[in-house]
C-alpha positions in Angstrom: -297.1 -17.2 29.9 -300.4 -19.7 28.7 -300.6 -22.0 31.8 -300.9 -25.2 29.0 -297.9 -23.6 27.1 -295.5 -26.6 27.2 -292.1 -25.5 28.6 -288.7 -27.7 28.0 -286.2 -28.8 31.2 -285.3 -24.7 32.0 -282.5 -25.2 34.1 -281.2 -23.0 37.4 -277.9 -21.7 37.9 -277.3 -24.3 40.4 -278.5 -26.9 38.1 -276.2 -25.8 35.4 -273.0 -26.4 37.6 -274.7 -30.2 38.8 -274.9 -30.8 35.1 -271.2 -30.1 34.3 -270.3 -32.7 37.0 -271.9 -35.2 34.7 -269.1 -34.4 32.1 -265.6 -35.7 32.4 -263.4 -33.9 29.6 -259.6 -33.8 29.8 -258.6 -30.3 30.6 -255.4 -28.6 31.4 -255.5 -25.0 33.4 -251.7 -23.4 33.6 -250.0 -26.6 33.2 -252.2 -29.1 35.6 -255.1 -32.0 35.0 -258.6 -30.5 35.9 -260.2 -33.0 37.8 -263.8 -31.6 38.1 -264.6 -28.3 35.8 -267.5 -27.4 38.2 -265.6 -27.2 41.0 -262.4 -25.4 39.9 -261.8 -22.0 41.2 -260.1 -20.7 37.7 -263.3 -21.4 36.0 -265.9 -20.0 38.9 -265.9 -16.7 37.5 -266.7 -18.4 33.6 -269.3 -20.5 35.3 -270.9 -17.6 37.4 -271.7 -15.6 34.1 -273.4 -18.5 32.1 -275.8 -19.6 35.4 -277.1 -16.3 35.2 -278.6 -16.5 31.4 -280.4 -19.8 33.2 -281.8 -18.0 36.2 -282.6 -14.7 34.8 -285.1 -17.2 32.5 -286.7 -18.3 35.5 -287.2 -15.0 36.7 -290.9 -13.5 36.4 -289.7 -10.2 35.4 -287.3 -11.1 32.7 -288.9 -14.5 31.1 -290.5 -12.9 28.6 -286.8 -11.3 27.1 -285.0 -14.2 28.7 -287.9 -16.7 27.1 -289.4 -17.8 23.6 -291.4 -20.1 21.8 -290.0 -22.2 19.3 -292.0 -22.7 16.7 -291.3 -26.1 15.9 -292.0 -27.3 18.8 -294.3 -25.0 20.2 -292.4 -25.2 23.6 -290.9 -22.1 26.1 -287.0 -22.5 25.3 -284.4 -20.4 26.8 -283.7 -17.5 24.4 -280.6 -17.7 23.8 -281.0 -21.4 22.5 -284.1 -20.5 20.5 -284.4 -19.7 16.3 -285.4 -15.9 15.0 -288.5 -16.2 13.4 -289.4 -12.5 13.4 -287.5 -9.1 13.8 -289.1 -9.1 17.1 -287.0 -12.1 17.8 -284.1 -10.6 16.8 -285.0 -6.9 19.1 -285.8 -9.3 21.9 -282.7 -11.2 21.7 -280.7 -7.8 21.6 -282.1 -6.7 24.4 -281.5 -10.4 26.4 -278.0 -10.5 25.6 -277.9 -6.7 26.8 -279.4 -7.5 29.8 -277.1 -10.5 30.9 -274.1 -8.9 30.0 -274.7 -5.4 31.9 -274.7 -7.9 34.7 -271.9 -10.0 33.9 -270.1 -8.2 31.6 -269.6 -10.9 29.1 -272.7 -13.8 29.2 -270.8 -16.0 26.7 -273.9 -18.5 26.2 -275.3 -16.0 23.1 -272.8 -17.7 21.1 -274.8 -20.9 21.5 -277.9 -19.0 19.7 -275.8 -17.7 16.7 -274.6 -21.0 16.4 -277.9 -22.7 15.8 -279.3 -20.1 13.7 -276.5 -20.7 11.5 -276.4 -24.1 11.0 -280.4 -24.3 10.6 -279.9 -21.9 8.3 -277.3 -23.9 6.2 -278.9 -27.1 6.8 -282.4 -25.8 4.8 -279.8 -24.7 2.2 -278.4 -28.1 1.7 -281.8 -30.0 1.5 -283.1 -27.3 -1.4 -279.6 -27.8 -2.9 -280.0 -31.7 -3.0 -283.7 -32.0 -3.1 -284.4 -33.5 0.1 -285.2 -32.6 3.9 -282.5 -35.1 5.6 -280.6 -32.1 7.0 -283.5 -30.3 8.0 -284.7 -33.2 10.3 -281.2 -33.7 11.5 -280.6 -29.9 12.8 -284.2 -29.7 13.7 -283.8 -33.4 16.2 -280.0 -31.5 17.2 -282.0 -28.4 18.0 -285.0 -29.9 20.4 -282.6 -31.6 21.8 -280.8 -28.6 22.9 -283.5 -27.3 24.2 -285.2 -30.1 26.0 -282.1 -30.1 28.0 -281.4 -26.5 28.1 -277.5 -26.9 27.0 -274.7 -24.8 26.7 -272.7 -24.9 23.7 -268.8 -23.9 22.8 -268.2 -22.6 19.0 -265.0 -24.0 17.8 -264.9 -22.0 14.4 -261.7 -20.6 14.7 -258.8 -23.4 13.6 -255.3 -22.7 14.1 -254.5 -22.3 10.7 -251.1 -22.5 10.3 -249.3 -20.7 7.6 -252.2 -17.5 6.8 -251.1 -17.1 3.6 -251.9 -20.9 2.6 -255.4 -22.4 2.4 -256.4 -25.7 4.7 -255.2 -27.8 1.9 -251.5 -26.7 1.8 -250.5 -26.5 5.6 -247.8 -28.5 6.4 -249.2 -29.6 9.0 -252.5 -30.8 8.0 -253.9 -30.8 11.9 -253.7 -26.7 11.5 -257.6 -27.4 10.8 -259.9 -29.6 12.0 -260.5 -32.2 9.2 -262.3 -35.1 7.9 -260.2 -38.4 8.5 -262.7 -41.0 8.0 -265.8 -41.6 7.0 -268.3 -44.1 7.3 -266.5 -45.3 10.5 -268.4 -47.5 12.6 -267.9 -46.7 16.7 -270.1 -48.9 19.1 -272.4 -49.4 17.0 -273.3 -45.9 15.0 -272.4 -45.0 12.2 -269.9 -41.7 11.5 -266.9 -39.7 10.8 -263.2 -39.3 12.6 -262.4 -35.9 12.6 -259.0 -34.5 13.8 -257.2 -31.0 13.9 -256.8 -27.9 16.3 -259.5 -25.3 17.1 -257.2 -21.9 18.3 -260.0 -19.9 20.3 -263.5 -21.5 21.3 -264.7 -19.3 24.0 -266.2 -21.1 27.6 -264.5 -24.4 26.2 -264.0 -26.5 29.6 -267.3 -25.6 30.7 -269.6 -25.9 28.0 -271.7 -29.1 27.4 -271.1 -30.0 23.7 -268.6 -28.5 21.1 -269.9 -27.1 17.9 -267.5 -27.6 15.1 -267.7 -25.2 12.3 -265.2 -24.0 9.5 -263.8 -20.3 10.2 -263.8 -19.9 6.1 -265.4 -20.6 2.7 -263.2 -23.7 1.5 -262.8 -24.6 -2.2 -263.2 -28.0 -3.8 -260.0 -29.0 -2.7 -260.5 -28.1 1.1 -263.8 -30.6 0.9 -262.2 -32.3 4.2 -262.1 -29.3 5.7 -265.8 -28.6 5.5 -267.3 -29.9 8.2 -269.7 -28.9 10.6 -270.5 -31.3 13.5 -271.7 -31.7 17.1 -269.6 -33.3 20.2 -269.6 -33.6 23.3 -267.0 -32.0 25.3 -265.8 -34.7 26.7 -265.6 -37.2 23.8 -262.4 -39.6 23.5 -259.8 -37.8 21.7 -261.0 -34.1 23.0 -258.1 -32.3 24.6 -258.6 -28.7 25.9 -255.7 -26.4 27.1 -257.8 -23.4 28.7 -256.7 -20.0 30.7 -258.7 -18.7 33.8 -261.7 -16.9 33.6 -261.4 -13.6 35.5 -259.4 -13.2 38.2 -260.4 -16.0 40.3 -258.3 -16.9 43.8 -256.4 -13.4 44.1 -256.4 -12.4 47.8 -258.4 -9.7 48.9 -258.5 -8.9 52.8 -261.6 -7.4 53.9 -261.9 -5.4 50.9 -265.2 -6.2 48.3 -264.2 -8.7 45.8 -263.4 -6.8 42.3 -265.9 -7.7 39.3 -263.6 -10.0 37.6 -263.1 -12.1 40.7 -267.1 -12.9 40.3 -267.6 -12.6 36.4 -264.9 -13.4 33.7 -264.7 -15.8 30.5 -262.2 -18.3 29.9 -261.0 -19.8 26.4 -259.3 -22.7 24.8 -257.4 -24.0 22.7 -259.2 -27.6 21.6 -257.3 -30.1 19.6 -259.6 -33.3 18.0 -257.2 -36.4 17.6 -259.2 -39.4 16.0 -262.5 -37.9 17.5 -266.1 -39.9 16.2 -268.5 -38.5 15.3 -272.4 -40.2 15.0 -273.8 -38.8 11.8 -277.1 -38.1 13.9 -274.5 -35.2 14.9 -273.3 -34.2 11.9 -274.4 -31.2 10.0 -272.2 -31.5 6.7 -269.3 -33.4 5.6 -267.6 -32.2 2.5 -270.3 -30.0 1.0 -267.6 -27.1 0.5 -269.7 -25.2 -1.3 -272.0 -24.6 1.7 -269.0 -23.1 4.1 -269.0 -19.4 3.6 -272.5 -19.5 3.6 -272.0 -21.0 7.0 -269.6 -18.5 8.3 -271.3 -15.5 6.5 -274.2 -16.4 8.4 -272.7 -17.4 11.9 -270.5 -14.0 12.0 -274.0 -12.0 10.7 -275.8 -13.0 13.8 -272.9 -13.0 16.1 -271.9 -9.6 15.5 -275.5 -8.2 16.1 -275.3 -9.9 19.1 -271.9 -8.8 20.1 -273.9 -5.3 20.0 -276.2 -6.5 23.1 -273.4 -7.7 24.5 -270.7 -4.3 24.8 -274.2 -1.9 25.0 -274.4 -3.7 28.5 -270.9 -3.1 29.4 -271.2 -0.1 28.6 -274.0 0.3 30.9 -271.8 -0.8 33.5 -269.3 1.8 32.5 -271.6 4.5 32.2 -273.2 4.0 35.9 -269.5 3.2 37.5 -268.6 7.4 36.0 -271.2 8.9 37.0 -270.5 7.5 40.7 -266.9 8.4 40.3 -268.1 12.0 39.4 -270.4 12.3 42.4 -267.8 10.8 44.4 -264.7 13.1 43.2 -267.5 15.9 44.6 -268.6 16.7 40.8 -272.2 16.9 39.3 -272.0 15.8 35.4 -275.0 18.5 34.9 -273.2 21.4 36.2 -269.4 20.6 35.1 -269.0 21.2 31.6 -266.3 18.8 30.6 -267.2 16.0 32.6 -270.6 16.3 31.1 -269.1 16.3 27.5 -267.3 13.4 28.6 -270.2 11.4 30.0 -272.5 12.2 26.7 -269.8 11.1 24.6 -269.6 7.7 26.5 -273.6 7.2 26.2 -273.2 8.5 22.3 -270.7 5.8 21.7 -272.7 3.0 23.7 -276.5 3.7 22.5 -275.2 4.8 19.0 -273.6 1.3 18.4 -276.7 -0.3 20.1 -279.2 1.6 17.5 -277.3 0.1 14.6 -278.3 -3.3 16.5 -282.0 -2.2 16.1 -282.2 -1.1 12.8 -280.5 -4.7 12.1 -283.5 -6.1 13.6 -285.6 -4.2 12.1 -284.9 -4.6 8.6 -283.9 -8.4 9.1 -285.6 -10.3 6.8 -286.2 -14.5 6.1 -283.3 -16.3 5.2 -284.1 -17.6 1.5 -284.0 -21.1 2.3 -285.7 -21.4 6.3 -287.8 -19.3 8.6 -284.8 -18.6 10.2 -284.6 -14.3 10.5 -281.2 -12.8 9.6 -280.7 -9.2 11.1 -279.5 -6.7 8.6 -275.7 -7.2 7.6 -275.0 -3.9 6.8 -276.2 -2.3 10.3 -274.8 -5.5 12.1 -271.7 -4.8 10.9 -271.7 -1.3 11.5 -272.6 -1.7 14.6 -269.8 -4.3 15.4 -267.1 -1.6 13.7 -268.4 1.1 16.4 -268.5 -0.8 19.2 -264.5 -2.9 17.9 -263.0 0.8 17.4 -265.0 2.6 20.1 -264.4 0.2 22.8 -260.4 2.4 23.9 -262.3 5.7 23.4 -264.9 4.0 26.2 -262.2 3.4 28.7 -260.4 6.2 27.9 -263.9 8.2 28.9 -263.9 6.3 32.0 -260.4 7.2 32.6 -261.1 11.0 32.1 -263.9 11.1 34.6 -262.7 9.2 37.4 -259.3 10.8 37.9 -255.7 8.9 38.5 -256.8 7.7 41.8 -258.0 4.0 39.8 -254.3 3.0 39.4 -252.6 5.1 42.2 -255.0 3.6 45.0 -253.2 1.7 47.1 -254.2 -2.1 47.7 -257.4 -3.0 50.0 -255.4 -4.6 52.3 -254.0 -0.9 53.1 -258.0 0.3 54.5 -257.3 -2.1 57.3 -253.7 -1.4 58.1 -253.8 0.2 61.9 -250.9 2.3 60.6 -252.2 3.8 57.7 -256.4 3.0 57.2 -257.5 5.8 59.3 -255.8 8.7 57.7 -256.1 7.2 54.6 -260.1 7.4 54.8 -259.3 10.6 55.9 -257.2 12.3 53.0 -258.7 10.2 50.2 -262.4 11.0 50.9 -263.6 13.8 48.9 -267.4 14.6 48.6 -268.6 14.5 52.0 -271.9 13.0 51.6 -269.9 9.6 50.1 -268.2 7.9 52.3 -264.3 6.8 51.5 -265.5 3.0 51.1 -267.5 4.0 48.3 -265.4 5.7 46.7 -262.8 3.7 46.6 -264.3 0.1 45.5 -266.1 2.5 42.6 -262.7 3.6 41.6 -261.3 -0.6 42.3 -264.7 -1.3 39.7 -263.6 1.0 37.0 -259.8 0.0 37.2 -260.9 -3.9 36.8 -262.7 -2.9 34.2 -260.5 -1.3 32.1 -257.2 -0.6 33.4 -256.0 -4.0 34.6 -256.5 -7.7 33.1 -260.0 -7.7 32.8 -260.0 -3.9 31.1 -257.0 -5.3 28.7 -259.0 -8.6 27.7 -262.3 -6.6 27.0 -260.3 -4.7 24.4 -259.5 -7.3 22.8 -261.7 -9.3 22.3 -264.2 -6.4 21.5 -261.8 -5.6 18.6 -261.4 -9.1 17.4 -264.5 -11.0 18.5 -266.5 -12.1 15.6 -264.0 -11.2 13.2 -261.6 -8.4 12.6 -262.3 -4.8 11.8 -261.1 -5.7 8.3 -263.6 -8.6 7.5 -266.8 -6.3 9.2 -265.5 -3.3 6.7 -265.4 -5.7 3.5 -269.4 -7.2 4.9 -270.5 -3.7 4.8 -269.0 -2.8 1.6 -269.9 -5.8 -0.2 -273.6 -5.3 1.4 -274.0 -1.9 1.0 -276.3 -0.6 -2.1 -274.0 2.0 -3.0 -275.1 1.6 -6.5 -278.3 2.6 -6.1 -276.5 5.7 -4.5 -274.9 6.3 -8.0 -278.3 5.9 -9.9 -279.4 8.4 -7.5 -277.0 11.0 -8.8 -277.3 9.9 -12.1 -280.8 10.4 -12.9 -280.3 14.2 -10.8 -277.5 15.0 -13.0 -280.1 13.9 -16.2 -277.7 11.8 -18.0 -280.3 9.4 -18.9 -277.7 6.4 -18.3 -279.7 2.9 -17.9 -278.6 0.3 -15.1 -276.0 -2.0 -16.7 -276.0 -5.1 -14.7 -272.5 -5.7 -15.7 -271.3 -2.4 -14.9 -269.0 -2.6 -11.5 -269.7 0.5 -9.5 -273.6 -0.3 -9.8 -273.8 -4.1 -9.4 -274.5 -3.7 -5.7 -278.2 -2.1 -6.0 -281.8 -3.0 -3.5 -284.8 -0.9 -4.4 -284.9 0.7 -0.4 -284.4 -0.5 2.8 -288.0 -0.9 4.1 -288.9 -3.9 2.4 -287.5 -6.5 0.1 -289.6 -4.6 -3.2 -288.7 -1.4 -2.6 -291.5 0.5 -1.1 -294.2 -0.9 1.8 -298.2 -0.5 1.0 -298.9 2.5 2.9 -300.3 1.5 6.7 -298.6 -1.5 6.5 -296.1 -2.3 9.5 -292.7 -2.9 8.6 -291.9 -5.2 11.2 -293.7 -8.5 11.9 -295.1 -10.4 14.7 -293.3 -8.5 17.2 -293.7 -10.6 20.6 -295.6 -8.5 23.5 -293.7 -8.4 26.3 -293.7 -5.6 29.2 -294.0 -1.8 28.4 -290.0 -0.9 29.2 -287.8 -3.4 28.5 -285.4 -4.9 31.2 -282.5 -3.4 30.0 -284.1 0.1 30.0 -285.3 -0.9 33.9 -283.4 -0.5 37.6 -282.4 -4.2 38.7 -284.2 -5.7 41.2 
């Protein structure tokens, strides 16, 4: 890091949680009033994964992943609230999000990064649409902001929406989206809009700093109250949030080690906007419905190549926890054939869904309208497929390898029983050179991990995070130049047939994949201004 390099306010941990005591938002957790969001235990485990992306960023060894320059500012942001400029950017941010979340499983901030890139990325779109730079300056104000304070933000995208076979505009029950209700409102003396409607799943909700409003779907003319992208805080008037635990906080555990989930875990909510203002310094767009799948096609682009960071480093987490069962259960990988088998196919599964997320970065390209780098959709979505599909064959590999003993242990409280504990550590200890203790919290790890309520909830929202299956197989069709494919096969065959624009089978055509034209001057690096940073990167390294 230059010494003169200007740095914004980089938070700690600890000085993430004093910041959430500044915010006073009206939350419910199973049926009760939250009085303070910092200090509830149902949110600890929530809170716990997010301080980490803050402190690993002050960390020596990690700042330059867990760091960046924004480039218009020139100032050392926090990555995962800084703008791709490069497909170094986009390989460094992988590897970040990888990082955190072999730690914690699930980091949850990397949603605030896709955000941003999105909406910058819309916001350039606008001002070449209406010949001006008023959105521009508005996301680019929004986004220094951001960073000068180092904030946290929730993504309500997803709305409720009613009835799924209607569109926003035919619901019922018109609060089955969020929605324009006013405009030009004036609130204390700004300027805005009133927004109101439901938001179904915004992960992080209660402890988040502001609420990024987005729409989960390209709208048509007559949805144009329905588009609307905006900033709030999370505890603006008319902000209600009903939210589940994150993890497993509060369950007792005597003696025993605390299981992962009781330390890291993600809560969501359900956020409904009654009557909520809005500033327009804080809006992004209001009506322009035009703009909204480009919106969601570019939030869901970079979120599911960041989902790929994201399960790579639980799968790191369920790669290490085998292999200690194995050597535990008195097995060595290397020499037993099956297990072996078994413990390739789990790092096949994990690296070959991360490599998608590296090709993505490296043939991302400049959004048309910003500087603003989009990884590849057709490997990002790949990549999201493997990991949405693979994630049951990943548990059911760390199922296979550590035995039945993860959900016939008996409870922790039963080492310590006088009765039973000593010739339980006795009966249940199998290689002799690890000790019963061991054994058992590794096989307590792996059964919170995927055979209990944090193993259930990964699944899910593995398979549904960032979209469904479904919408990821339509990206990669729709991407996917399979027409240059049947070119290909044309000219081979010699039938001398010339491309038809209007011909269907052929309409989805790019001259290769190494650069935009085709082919790349011979010499000539295909990626650009990749960032130096250490020789292996911290995913790739032992933890301190």
């Amino acid at each position: 890091m230059n010494a003169a390099q200007p740095i914004a306010n980089l938070m700690s941990g600890d000085d993430f949680r004093e910041s959430l005591r500044r915010y006073k938002p009206r939350v419910f957790l199973d049926g009760q009033a939250v009085s303070s969001v910092a200090d509830e235990p149902g949110f600890g485990p929530g809170i716990n994964a997010i301080a980490l992306t803050y402190d690993y960023a002050l960390k020596p060894r990690y700042a330059p992943i867990m760091t960046a320059v924004q480039h218009t500012s020139g100032k050392l942001v926090n990555r995962l609230t800084h703008i791709n400029t490069s497909s170094g950017d986009l390989l460094n941010k992988l590897e970040a999000v990888r990082l955190v979340c072999q730690e914690t499983g699930c980091a949850q901030r990397y949603l605030t990064h896709d955000a941003l890139n999105a909406i910058g990325q819309v916001s350039a779109r606008l001002d070449d649409a209406k010949g001006g730079t008023e959105h521009s300056a508005r996301f680019r104000d929004y986004l220094h902001r951001v960073q000068d304070q180092d904030l946290t933000l929730g993504i309500a995208m997803t709305d409720a929406k009613g009835d799924r076979s209607k569109r926003p505009h035919e619901q019922a029950n018109v609060d089955s989206y969020v929605h324009i209700v006013e405009r030009n409102v004036r609130h204390n003396g700004r300027l805005g809009i009133v927004i109101s409607g439901t938001k179904a799943i915004v992960t992080g909700a209660p402890y988040m700093h502001e609420l990024l409003v987005m729409p989960c779907r390209n709208m048509g003319c007559e949805d144009a109250d329905f588009a609307v992208c905006c900033a709030v805080p999370v505890d603006a008037e008319g902000i209600t949030i009903i939210a589940r635990p994150a993890g497993r906080p509060g369950e007792k555990v005597e003696h025993g080690a605390p299981l992962f989930s009781r330390k890291y875990g993600q809560s969501t909510g359900v956020v409904m906007f009654d009557k909520v203002f809005v500033p327009w310094e804080s809006v992004f767009y209001a009506g322009d419905w035009e703009h909204s799948g480009h919106l969601t096609y570019s939030y869901a682009t970079h979120h599911r190549h960041t989902c790929i960071g994201a399960r790579a480093g639980f799968g790191d987490l369920l790669i290490g926890a085998g292999a200690l069962m194995c050597e535990a259960n008195g097995f060595d990988p290397g020499k037993e054939s099956h297990l072996r088998e078994q413990m390739v196919e789990l790092i096949t599964i994990t690296e070959s869904f991360f490599a998608c997320g590296v090709a993505a970065s490296v043939y991302g390209k400049a959004d048309e309208h910003s500087q603003t780098f989009m990884p590849d959709p057709v490997f990002s979505n790949i990549g999201k497929l493997l990991l949405a599909t693979k994630i049951y064959d990943m548990h059911r590999i760390a199922h296979y390898v550590s035995g039945g003993l993860i959900v016939t242990l008996p409870g922790p409280d039963e080492d310590h029983n006088p009765e039973t504990g000593a010739k339980l550590s006795e009966v249940l200890r199998a290689n002799p050179d690890v000790p019963y203790a061991q054994r058992i919290e590794t096989a307590r790890f792996i059964e919170d991990l995927t055979a209990g309520y944090q193993g259930g909830w990964y699944s899910v929202i593995s398979m549904h995070g960032g979209g469904s299956p479904a919408a990821m197989k339509q990206e990669i069709y729709r991407n996917y130049p399979i027409g240059s494919k049947v070119e290909l096969v044309e000219r081979i065959l010699e039938r001398g047939v010339a491309h038809d624009p209007d011909r269907a089978i052929t309409k989805n055509r790019q001259p290769g994949k190494c650069c935009d034209t085709g082919c790349s001057t011979p010499g000539q690096p295909v990626m650009v201004d990749l960032p130096t940073v250490e020789a292996s990167l911290p995913s790739r390294r032992a933890k301190e």
